[in-house]
N, C-alpha and C positions, 0 to 999 in steps of 0.2 A: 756862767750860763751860756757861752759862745759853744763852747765846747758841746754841750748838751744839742745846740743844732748843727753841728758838724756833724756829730752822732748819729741823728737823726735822718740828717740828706744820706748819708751814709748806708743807710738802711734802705732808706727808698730808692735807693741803686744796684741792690743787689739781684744779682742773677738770679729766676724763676724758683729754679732747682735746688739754689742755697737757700732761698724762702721757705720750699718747702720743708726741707732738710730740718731749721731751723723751728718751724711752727710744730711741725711731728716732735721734734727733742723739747721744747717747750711744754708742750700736750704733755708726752710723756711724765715731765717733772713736776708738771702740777697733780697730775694724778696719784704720783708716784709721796707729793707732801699730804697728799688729801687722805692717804692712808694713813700714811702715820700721824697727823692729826687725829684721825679717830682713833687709833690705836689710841694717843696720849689721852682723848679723852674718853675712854675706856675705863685709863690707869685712874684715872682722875676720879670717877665713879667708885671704881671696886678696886680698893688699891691691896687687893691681894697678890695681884700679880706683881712684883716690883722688875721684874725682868721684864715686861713689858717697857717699862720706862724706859729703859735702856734701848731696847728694838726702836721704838718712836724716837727717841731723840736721836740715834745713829741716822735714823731713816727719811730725818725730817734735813740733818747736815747731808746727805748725800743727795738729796733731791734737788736742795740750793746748789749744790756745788757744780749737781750734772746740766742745770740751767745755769748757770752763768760759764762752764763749760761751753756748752755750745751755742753759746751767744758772743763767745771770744774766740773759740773756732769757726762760728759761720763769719766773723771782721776777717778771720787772719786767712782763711778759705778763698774766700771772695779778693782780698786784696792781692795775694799770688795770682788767683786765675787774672784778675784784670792784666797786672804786669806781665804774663807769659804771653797775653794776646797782642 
C-alpha cells in the first residue's frame, strides 16, 4: 500500500503540460473503450455479426493498453524532464 502513495505524491507533481498530455490520452482511451463496448454489446444483441466480436475485443485491448501507455509515459516523461532541470 506504500507504494500506492508514492504513486500518487508522484502524480500530484507532475508538470502542467504532462497533466494535460496525460488527461487528453486518458479521455481518449476511455472513449475509445466506450466504443467498443457498445460494439460488444451490439454483438451481444444480434449476434449475426461474429466479426464484430472481434473489432470490440481488439478494440477494447488497445484502448487499455494506450491508457496505461500513457500513464507510464507521462511517469517516465516527467521523470527525465525533472532530472534534465
Amino acid at each position: 500500500m506504500k507504494w500506492i502513495h508514492i504513486l500518487a505524491n508522484e502524480i500530484k507533481n507532475f508538470d502542467k503540460k504532462t497533466i494535460f498530455i496525460l488527461k487528453k490520452g486518458l479521455l481518449f482511451s476511455l472513449f475509445l473503450s466506450l466504443f467498443s463496448t457498445s460494439l460488444l454489446a451490439f454483438y451481444e444483441k444480434f449476434f449475426a455479426f461474429p466479426i464484430l466480436f472481434k473489432v470490440g475485443i481488439s478494440l477494447l485491448r488497445t484502448s487499455l493498453m494506450f491508457a496505461v501507455t500513457f500513464f507510464i509515459c507521462a511517469i517516465g516523461f516527467d521523470t527525465i524532464k525533472k532530472e534534465w532541470n
